[in-house]
N, C-alpha and C positions, 0 to 999 in steps of 0.2 A: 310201882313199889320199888323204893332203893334196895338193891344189890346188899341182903343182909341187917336190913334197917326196920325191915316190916314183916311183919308176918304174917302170912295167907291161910286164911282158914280154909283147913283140909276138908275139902267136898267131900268127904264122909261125914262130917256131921251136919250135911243140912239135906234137906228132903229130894231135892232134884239132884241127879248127878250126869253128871259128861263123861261117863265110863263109853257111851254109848260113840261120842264121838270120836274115838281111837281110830288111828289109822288103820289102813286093811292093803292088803294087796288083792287087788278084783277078784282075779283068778286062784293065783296061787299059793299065794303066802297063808289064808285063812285066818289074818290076827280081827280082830275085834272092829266090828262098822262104826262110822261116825257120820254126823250129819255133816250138810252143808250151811258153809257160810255166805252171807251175801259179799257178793266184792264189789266194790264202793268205791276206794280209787282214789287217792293223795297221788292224784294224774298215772293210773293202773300203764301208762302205758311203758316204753322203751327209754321216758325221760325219770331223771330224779330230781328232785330242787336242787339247786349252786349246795358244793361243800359250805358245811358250816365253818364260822370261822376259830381258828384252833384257838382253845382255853385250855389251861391246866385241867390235867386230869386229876381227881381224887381217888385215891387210892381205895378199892375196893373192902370192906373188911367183910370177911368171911363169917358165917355163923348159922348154924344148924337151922332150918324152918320148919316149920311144921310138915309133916307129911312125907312118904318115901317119893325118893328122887331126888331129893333138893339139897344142893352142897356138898354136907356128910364129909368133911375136912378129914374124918378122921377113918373111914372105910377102908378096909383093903381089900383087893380083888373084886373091885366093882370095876363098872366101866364108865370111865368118865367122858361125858359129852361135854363138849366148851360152848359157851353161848356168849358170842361177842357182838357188841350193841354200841350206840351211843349211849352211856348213862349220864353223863355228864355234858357239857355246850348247847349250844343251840337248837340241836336235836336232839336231847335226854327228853323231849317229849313223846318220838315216836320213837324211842329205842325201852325205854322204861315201857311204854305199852306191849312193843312184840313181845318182853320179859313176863309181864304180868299174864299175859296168856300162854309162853311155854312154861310161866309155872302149874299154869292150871293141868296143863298135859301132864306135865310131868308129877303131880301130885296124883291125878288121874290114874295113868299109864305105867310109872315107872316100878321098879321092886326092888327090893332089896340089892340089888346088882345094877343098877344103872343112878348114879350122880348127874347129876345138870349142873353144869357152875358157871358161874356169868363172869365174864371179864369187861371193863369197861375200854373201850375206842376210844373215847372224847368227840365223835366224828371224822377224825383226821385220819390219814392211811399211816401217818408214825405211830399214832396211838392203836391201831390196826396190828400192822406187823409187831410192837413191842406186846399189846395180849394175847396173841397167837406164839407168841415165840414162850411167851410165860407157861401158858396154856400144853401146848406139848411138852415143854419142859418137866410140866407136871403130868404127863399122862392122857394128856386128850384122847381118845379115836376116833372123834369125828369134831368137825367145826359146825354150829349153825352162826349162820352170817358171814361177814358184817353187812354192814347194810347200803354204803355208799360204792360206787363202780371202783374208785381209787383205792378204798381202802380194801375191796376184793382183791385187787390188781397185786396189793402189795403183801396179802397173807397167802392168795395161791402159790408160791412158789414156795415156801415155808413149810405149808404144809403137803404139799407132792414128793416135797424133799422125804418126807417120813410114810408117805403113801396113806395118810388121812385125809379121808373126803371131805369136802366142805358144801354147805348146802347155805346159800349166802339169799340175802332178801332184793339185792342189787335187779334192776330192772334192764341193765343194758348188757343185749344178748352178747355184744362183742367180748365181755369179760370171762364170759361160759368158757371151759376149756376140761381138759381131761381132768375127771376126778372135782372137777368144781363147776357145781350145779347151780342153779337158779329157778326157784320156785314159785318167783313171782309171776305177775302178768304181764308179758310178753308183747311189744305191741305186734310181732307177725305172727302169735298168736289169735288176737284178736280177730285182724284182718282175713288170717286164713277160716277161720269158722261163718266172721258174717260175709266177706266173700262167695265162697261156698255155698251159701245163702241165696244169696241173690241170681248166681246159677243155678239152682233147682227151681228157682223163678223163672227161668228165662232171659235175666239179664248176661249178657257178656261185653258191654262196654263203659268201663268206668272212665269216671274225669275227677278229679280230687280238686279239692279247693279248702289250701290248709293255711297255717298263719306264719308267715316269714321268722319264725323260732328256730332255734334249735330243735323243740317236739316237733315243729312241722316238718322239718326238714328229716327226721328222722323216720316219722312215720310215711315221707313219700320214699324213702330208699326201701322201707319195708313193705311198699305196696310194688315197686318194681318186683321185689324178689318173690314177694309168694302169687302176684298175680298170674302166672303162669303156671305156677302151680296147681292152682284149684281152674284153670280154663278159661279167664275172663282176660281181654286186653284192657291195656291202660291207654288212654286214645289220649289226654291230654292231663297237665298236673301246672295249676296256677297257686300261687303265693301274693298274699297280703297282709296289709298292716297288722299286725295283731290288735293294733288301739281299735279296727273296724273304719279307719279314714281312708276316704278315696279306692272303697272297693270296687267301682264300677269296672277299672280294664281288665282287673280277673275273673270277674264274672263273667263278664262278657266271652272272654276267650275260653270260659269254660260250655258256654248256654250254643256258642256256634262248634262246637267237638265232634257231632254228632253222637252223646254217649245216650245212655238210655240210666246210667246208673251215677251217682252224684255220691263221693264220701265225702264227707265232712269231718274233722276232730280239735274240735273246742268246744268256748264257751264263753259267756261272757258277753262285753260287749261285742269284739270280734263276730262270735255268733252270732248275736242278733244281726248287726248289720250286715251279714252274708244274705242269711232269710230275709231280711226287708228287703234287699237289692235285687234277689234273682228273678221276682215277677215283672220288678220294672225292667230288668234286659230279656224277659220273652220266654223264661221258665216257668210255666205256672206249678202250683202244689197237684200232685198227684201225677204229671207228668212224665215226671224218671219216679223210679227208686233211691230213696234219698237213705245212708246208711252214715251210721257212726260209732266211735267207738267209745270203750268202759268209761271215757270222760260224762260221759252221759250219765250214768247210771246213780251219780250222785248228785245229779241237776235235779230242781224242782220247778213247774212250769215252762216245761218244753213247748207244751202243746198250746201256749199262747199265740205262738210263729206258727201261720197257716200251712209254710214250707214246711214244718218239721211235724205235722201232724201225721202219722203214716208210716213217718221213719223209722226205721230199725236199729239197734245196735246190739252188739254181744253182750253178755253180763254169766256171771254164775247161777245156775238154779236157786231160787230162794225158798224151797220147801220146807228147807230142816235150818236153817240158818238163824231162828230163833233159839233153837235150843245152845246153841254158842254162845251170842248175846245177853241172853238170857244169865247164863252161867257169869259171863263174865260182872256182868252187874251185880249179879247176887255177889261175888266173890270179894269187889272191889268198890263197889258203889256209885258206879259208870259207866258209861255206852263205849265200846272198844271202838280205836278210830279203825278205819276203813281196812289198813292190812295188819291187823292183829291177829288174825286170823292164821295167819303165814306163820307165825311164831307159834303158832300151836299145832301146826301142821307139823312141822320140822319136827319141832322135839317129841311129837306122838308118835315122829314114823321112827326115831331112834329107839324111844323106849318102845317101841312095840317089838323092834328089831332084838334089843336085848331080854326081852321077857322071855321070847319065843326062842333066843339062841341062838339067831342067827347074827354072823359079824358084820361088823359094817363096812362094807365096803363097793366096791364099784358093783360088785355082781349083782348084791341085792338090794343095792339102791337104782339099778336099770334096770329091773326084774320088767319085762317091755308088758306084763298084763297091768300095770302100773296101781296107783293107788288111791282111795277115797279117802278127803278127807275134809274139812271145815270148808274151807271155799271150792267143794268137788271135786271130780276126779283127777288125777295129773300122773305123766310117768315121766321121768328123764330119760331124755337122748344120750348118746354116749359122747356126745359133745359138749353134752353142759347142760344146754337148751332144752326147757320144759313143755312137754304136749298138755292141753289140757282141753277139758269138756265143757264147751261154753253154751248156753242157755241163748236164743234169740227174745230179745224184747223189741215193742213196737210202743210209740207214742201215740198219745190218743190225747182230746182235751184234758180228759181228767186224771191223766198220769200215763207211767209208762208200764208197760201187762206185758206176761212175755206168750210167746206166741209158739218160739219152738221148747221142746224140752232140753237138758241139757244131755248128755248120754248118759248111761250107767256104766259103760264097759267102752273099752277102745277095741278098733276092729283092724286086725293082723296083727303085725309087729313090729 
């Protein structure tokens, strides 16, 4: 939905409502439960797609929409959230979707005292920093988004300047820093929970075999760092073609490692050609522990690769993850892409924060019993860097089931 152009019918007049999926703090905060979403993954991991390339921004125009929460130009002594997006470039397709789902929260969620107003990015970090600079100008107290690592890069210091949080969609942990969070999916995230995994199996020696990318190369620096973590060594770490040409020498240097645990993270051809190669250098299926990560979870027919039958990877509980979906179709007339969800998460933990009265700021966006929300549980580090409750699925022929549950509460602090 354009930025004032459309207008969202207030789930109050239709029979099903997303009241239920408001964010909560586990333990202590006591605002209002919400379901989970499924997380799907426009690549959930540490990578984003290439910046879009900069086009002129259109000027937002402002205009009241239906339902509390939304804009309300003319309010005083509300509390204004900023929700900075791609609306416009190459990405106003997944920037106009997280929107369309934080208006649902915020239509949901919000009261008479909390505004959501969206400013447009164009994608760019000039267009970043100049709606961040508009935005507090106007009163922000907290930032959701933006959504690209640069354009993080270039509103954190903006808004630290005035000691408003920001709770951004960007996936690359390196941009987390004090007072700017990341909600997304984490790839040492991932790795730490299905890791972890594989240790209460018995596994503790991995070998990775990932694709000479940027993703790949990212995901092997974040398997150095959490692999010690959770107790498993890393015995060896090969890179190939991404196209799947000429896999045989890194297979091979992976099948002689001596590991007992195999990740994997892609897809594609890549993929296959990994699985068709590792029987012919002397790995058969069912031999190691073969693990991967949320790139999976939007794969359909895994299980035709006899290697990858068995295989596990992390994903979110998908129990309640209909009832988001669900909502968002009924609202909109379309299936929410993979992290739209995130945008709902966000602006349901603000308005939940201003319903309840509490302000927004570092203390009670680290509240460490953390919080439930559309794609699960999750709390911030005081680093940036987001903890969250990942759900094990395993591959089978006829799709992927999951196997472990996902948590409901996080344990210590």
């Amino acid at each position: 939905m354009g930025c004032g152009t459309r207008k969202v019918r207030s789930p109050g007049s239709r029979g099903r409502s997303v009241g239920r999926l408001a964010l909560v703090a586990v333990v202590a905060l006591g605002l209002a439960a919400c379901a989970q979403n499924q997380a799907r993954g426009p690549q959930p991991s540490s990578i984003e797609p290439p910046p879009p390339v900069a086009q002129p921004t259109a000027p937002i125009q402002s205009q009241t929409l239906d339902g509390p929460g939304l804009m309300g130009q003319t309010q005083t002594g509300a509390v204004r959230v900023a929700f900075l997006a791609p609306l416009t470039g190459r990405a106003a397709g997944v920037g106009q979707a997280l929107l369309n789902a934080a208006q649902i929260a915020a239509i949901e969620r919000g009261s008479d005292s909390f505004i959501l107003q969206p400013y447009d990015t164009g994608g760019t970090a000039q267009g970043a920093a100049s709606a961040a600079q508009t935005a507090l100008a106007q009163g922000a107290r907290m930032i959701i988004g933006p959504l690209f690592a640069d354009s993080v890069r270039a509103v954190a210091p903006l808004a630290q300047s005035r000691s408003v949080p920001v709770v951004a969609f960007s996936t690359v942990s390196s941009v987390a820093d004090s007072g700017v969070y990341l909600i997304g999916f984490l790839v040492e995230e991932q790795l730490r929970r299905i890791l972890a995994h594989a240790r209460t199996q018995g596994n503790g020696r991995v070998a990775a075999l990932l694709p000479a990318s940027a993703e790949g190369q990212a995901t092997a620096q974040a398997l150095q760092a959490v692999a010690p973590q959770v107790g498993v060594q890393v015995v060896t770490t090969a890179f190939y073609d991404p196209s799947g040409a000429n896999v045989n020498g890194p297979v091979s240097q992976v099948v002689g490692s001596g590991l007992d645990t195999l990740l994997l993270s892609d897809r594609g051809l890549g993929l296959e050609a990994i699985a068709a190669q590792l029987p012919y250098s002397g790995l058969n299926p069912g031999q190691v522990m073969v693990l991967g990560t949320l790139l999976w979870n939007a794969e359909t027919g895994l299980g035709r690769e006899p290697m990858l039958v068995g295989a596990r990877f992390p994903a979110p509980d998908e129990a309640s993850s209909e009832a988001f979906k669900a909502q968002y179709r009924e609202t909109y007339g379309s299936n929410p892409i993979d992290i739209a969800g995130l945008g709902y998460d966000a602006t349901a933990l603000a308005a939940a924060f201003v319903r309840s009265g509490q302000p927004l700021t570092r203390a009670t966006l680290e509240n460490s019993n953390g919080f439930a929300g559309v794609d699960g549980i999750f709390r911030f580090r005081s680093d940036g860097t987001v903890e969250r409750g990942l759900a094990i699925k395993e591959i089978t022929r006829e799709g992927a089931y999951q196997v472990a549950p996902s948590p409901t509460s996080f344990s210590g602090s």
